[in-house]
N, C-alpha and C positions, 0 to 999 in steps of 0.2 A: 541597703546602705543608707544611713544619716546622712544626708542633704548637708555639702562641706559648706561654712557662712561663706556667703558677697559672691557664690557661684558665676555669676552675671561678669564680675571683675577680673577673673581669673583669664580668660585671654587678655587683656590689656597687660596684666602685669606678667603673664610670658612673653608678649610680645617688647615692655618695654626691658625685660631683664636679657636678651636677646642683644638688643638694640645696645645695651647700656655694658656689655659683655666683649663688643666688636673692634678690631683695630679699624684705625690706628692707637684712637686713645682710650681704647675700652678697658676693661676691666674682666679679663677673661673667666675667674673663678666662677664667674653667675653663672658660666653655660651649665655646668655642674647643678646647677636648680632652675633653669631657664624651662625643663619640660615640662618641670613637677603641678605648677596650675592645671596644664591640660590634661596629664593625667588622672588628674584628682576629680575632671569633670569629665574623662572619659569613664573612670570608672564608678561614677556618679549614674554615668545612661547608660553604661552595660547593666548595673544592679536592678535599675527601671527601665528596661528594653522592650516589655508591653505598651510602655506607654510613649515611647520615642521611637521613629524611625530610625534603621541605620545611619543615614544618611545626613541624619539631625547634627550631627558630629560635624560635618563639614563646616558648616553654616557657623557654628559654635568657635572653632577655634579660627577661619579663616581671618579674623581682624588681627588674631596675633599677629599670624604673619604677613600681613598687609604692612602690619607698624613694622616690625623688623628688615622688613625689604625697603621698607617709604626710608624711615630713618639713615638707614647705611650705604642705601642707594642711589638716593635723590640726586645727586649730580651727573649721572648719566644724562639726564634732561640735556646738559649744557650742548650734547653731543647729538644727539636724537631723540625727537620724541618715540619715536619706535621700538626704540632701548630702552628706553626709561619702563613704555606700559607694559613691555616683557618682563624686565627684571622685578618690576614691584607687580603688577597686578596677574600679568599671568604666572610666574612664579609662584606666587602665596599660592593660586590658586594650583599650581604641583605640589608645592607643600602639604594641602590643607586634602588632598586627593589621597595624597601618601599616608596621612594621618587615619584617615578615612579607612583606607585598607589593611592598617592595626586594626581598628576598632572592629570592622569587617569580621577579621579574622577572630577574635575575641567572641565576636559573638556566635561563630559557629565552631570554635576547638570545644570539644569535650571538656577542657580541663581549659578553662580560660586565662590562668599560668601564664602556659605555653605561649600567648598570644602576646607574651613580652619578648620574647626570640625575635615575633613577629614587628613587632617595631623598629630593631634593630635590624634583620634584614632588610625591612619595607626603607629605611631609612636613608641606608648605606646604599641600596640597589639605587635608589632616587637619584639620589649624586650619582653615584659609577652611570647613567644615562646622561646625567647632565653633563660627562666629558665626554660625550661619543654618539651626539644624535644633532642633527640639525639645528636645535635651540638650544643647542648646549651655552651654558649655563653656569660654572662649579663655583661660582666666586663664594658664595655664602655656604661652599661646604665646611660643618662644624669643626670637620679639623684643621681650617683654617683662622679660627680664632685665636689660635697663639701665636701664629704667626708676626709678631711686636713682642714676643716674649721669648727669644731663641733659647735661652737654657730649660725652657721647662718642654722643648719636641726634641733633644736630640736622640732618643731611641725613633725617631722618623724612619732614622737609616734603616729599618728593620721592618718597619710598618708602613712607611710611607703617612701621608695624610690623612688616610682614610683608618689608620690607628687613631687618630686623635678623635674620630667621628664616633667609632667606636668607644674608647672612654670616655666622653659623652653623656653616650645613649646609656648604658652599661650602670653609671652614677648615676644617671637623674631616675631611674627605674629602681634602682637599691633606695635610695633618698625619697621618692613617693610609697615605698612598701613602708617605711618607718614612720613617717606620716600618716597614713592611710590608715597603719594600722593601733595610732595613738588618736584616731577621729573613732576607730569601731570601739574604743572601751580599752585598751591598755591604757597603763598607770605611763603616765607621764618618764618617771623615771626608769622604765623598763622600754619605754622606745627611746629613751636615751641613750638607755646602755646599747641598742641596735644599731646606732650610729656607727660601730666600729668597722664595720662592713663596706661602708661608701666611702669614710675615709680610710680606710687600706687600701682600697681598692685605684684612690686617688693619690695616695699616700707612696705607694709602690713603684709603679713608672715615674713621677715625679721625682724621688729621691736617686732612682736610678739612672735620670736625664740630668739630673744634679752632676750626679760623678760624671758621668760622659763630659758634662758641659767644662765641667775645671780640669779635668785630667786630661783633656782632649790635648795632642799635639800635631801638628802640622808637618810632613815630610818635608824638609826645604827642599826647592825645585820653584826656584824665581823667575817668574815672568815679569818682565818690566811693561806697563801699560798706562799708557796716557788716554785718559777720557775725556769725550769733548764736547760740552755742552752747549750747542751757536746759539740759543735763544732765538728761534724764528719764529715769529707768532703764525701758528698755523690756521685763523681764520682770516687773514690780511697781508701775509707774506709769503706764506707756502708756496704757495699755489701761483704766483704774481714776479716774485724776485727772478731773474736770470739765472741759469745755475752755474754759470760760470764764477757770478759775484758771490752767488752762494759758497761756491767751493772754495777763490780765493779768501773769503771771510774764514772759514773753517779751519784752511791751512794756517793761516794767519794764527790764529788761536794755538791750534796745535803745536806749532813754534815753539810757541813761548813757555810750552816745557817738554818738549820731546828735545833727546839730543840722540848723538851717537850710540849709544847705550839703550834706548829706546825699542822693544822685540815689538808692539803692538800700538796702533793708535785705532782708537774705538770713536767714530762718531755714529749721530743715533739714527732711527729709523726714517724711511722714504726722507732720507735727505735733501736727495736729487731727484726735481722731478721734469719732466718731459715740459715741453712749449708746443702745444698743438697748433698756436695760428704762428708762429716761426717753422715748424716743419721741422725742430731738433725733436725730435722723437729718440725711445730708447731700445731698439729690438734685438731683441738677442738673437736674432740670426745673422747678426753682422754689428759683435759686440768688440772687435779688435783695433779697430781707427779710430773708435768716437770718440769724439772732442771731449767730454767729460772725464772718459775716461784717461787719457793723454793730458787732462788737464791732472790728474793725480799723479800720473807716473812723469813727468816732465815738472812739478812741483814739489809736492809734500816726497815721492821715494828719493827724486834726486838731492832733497837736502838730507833723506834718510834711508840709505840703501840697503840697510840690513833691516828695515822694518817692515811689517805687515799692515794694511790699512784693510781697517774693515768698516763698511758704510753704506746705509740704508737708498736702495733707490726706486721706482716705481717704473718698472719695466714692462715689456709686449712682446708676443710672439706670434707672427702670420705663420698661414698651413698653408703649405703648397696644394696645391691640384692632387688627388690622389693621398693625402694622409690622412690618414684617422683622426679626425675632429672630437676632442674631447667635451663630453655636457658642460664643461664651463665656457668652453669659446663662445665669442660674443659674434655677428657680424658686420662687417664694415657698413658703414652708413653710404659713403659715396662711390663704389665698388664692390664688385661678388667677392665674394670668399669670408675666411674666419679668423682672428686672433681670439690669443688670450692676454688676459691683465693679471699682472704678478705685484704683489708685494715682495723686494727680493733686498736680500742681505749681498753683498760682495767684499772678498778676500782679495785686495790686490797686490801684489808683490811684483818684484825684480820682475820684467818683460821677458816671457809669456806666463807666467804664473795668474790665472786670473780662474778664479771661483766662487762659488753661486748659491745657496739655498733659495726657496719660495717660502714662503709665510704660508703654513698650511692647517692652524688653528684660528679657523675665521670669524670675524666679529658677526654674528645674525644681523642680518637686514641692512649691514653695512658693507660688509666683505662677503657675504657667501646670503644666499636666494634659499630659504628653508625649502626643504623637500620641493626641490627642481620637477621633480618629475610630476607635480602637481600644478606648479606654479610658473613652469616655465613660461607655455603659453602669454601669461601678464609679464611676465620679462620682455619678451618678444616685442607687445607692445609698447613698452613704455622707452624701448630704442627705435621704433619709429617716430616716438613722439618726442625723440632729445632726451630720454632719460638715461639713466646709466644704471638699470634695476641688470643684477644678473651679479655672479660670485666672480673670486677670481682662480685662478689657476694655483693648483698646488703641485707639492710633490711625494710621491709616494713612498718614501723612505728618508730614514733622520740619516743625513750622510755626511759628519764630522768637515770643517776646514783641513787638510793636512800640510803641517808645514815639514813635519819628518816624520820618521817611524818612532817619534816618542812625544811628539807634541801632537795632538789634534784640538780642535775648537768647536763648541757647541754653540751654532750661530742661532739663536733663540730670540724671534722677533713678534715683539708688541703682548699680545693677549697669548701666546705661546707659554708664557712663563707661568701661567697659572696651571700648567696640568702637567701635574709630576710624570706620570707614566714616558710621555708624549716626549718630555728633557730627559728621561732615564734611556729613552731609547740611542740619543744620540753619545750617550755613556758606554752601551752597550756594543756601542760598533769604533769604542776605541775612543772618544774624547776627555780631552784632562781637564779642561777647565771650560766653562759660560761666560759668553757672553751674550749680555742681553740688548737688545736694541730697540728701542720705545720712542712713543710720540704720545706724552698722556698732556700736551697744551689744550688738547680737545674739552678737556673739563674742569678746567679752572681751577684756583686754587681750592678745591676745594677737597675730603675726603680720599679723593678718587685714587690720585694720582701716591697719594699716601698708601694707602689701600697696595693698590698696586705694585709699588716698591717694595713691597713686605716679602710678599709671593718670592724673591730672591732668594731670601733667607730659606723660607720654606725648602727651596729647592737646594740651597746647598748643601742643608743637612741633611735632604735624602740620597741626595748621589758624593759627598762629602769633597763636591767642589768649590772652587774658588772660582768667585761672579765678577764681571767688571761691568755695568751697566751705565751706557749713554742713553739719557734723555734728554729730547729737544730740549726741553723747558723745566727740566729738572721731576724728579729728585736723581740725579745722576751719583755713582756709589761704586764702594766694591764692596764685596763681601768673604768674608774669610770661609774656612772650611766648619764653622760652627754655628754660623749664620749672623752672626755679628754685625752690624753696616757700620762700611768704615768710610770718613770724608765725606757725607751725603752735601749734596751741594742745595742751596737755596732755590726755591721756584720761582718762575720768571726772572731767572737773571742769569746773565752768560757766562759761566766757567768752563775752568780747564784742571783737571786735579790727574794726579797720577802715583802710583802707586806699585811694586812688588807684591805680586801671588802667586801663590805655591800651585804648581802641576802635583796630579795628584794618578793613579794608575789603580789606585784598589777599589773592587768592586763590591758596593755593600749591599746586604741584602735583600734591600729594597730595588735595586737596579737590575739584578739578578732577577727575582721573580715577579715583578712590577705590583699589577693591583689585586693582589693573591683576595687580600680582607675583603675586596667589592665585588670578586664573581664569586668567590664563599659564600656572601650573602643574596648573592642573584639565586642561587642554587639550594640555600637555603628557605629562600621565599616562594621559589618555586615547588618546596615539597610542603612546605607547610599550605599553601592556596590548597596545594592539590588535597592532603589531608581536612583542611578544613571545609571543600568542595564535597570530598567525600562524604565526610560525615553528614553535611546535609541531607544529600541523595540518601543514605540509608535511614537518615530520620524520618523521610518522604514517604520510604516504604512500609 
């Protein structure tokens, strides 16, 4: 193969068409040609693989994805440095790993073709781990780049996100075969006429997320819901204000447009938190008396006694003598025994109505200790030396708010709302609508929290609900059943917005069969390695 010109340039400019492709304010059509540099240099060193090691490939394309993570990622910094060298430096380096084992495979399939199946499943399996292993990871999965363009995923419903990854991968492999093969000696205008093939291919779901997107209609089934946005700066207030003042601020808020009419008031995550040198602690083994919580139901229900309040708190649970100590419990510093720490959502209603989720999609290195069973040990120590290293307590099943046998609520908090499967499940056991509950003050105004807010959308065209989402510090929002964001409210600044959405009962068939596209491809990568393992071995013989 002809040496393609400025080879040397070709990861920069996938990494910046990547970069320059990404929401919020990207331009998604690039992803569509975002792979085609690296292909063109992968099959640059497959054609000269005497004279390159496999492995040469790594090295080659990882700056792309170094710029692609640095660029879209960089404000995790604001949050943790520990975050940030994940997401951009050890990520590229899953990326460029992944990449690695296309080219892998390419270079031992008989028919080196094939070894483009093998990118697409290498691809797709990457991500389907990145939602389901200790450093998980999904933010920068491909089919989340349209997520700032709701008309062009609503076939979601049917694929979920990991269809979007797939068309993709799918285009930028059609679009380097027509290139590639206008650099071996086809006439210019006969690899143009070949263009028809990537664009149909992009051409097709498009058009058919088109219809869906304008002909889509809504079953009415009105929820009234007030979202409420206190503005607490969470690196100088959180953690500091009383939560009493806290709560009265809140209601306060709330007020001023909740009335009678009112079915939901939504405020945002770990609202309410604990005072450890006052001794108001939050345990949910004796969660019936406490003042915060009497501070809502002697407040905000009695001025609003048909409503449901739901609001993020930061709770604890001690184990008796004798129960079964889960790997997340922490233990007590000035006493034997064990709690756990929860990030928890609560449904408060009319007295005794009082219900609970845990926040069971964990931030790494911040909420959850990667492979405990490795790392425990330096947990251990670093709570005797006053740290606070170790995860928190989850729950093992998505289990709806129910206010009746026709309304339920999918309590969906902070980094939850980025993993479709994870919100499809609490669809699956009956919830009509999302809500989401977040604290993205962590990272400034920058990307992140944008970024973030999108994910919404994403999710309501896969499960075809309607979102109402409280953020401390904004972007606070609802979202229709098409992914539209309606009323986004400004960052750092304290609103109240509210709004009607539709309960919705039909189950699409993304929610139905969750991440079909991503163990298809686990499954397919698995026989392809083996195939291309094989062949090795016989070529040995």
């Amino acid at each position: 193969m002809k040496k393609p010109p400025f080879l040397s340039f070709y990861s920069l400019i996938s990494g910046l068409l990547f970069s320059l492709a990404w929401p919020a304010n990207g331009f998604p059509p690039l992803l569509f040609v975002a792979f085609v540099p690296l292909l063109l240099m992968e099959g640059y060193f497959l054609s000269n693989r005497s004279n390159n090691h496999s492995f040469g490939i790594f090295f080659r394309v990882w700056p792309a994805f170094i710029i692609w993570n640095g660029l879209t990622t960089w404000w995790i910094y604001n949050s943790t440095f520990f975050g940030v060298t994940m997401a951009v430096l050890i990520n590229s380096v899953f990326m460029s790993l992944t990449f690695w084992l296309f080219h892998f495979m390419r270079r031992r399939l008989k028919n080196p073709s094939q070894g483009y199946l093998g990118l697409i499943f290498a691809w797709i399996s990457f991500e389907f781990l990145h939602h389901h292993w200790d450093l998980n990871w999904p933010w920068l999965s491909l089919g989340n780049g349209f997520s700032a363009w709701p008309s062009w995923m609503q076939w979601y419903e049917f694929t979920g996100m990991f269809g979007g990854s797939l068309w993709v991968l799918v285009i930028n492999i059609l679009v380097y075969k027509v290139i590639q093969s206008w650099l071996d000696g086809t006439s210019l205008k006969i690899a143009f006429r070949r263009l028809w093939l990537p664009l149909a291919v992009m051409a097709l779901p498009l058009a058919v997320s088109l219809l869906m997107y304008y002909t889509y209609r809504e079953k009415t089934a009105p929820v009234d819901v007030v979202v409420v946005q206190p503005n607490i700066d969470p690196y100088e207030e959180q953690y500091e204000l009383p939560a009493d003042l806290v709560i009265e601020h809140a209601t306060k808020l709330a007020l001023t447009k909740a009335d009678s009419l009112t079915d939901f008031v939504v405020f945002p995550e770990s609202m309410v938190q604990p005072n450890w040198s006052s001794g108001l602690m939050i345990w949910e083994n004796d969660l019936e008396d406490h003042p915060t919580i009497n501070m809502f139901r002697n407040g905000l229900l009695r001025a609003l006694p048909q409503a449901g309040v739901v609001v993020g708190y930061s709770t604890y649970r001690s184990y008796e003598p004798g129960e079964e100590i889960p790997p997340t419990a922490r233990k007590f510093r000035n006493r034997e025994g064990h709690y756990d720490a929860y990030n928890t959502a609560f449904l408060f209603r009319n007295y005794p109505d009082l219900q609970r989720t845990h926040k069971s999609k964990l931030t790494p290195g911040v909420e959850l200790m990667p492979f405990p069973w490795l790392l425990k040990p330096l947990g251990d120590f670093a709570i005797d030396l006053g740290g606070t290293v170790g995860q928190l307590g989850t729950d093992p099943e998505r289990i709806p708010f129910t206010i009746n046998d026709t309304l339920k609520i999918s309590p969906v908090i902070c980094y939850e709302s980025v993993y479709g499967e994870f919100v499809a499940g609490f669809v699956r056991n009956g919830s009509n609508m999302i809500f989401v509950i977040t604290n993205d003050g962590w990272w400034g105004n920058t990307a992140g929290h944008r970024q973030h807010a999108l994910f919404s959308s994403v999710r309501a065209i896969e499960t075809r609900r309607s979102v109402a989402r409280s953020a401390n510090t904004g972007i606070s929002c609802f979202v229709n059943q098409r992914g539209d964001i309606l009323q986004p409210t400004p960052y750092w600044e304290t609103a109240v917005i509210r709004q009607k959405i539709n309960a919705n009962d039909k189950i699409t068939l993304y929610v139905r069969y969750g991440d079909y596209i991503a163990r298809g491809s686990v499954l397919g990568l698995v026989l392809l390695l083996l195939i291309a393992v094989s062949g090795r071995l016989q070529g040995k013989k």
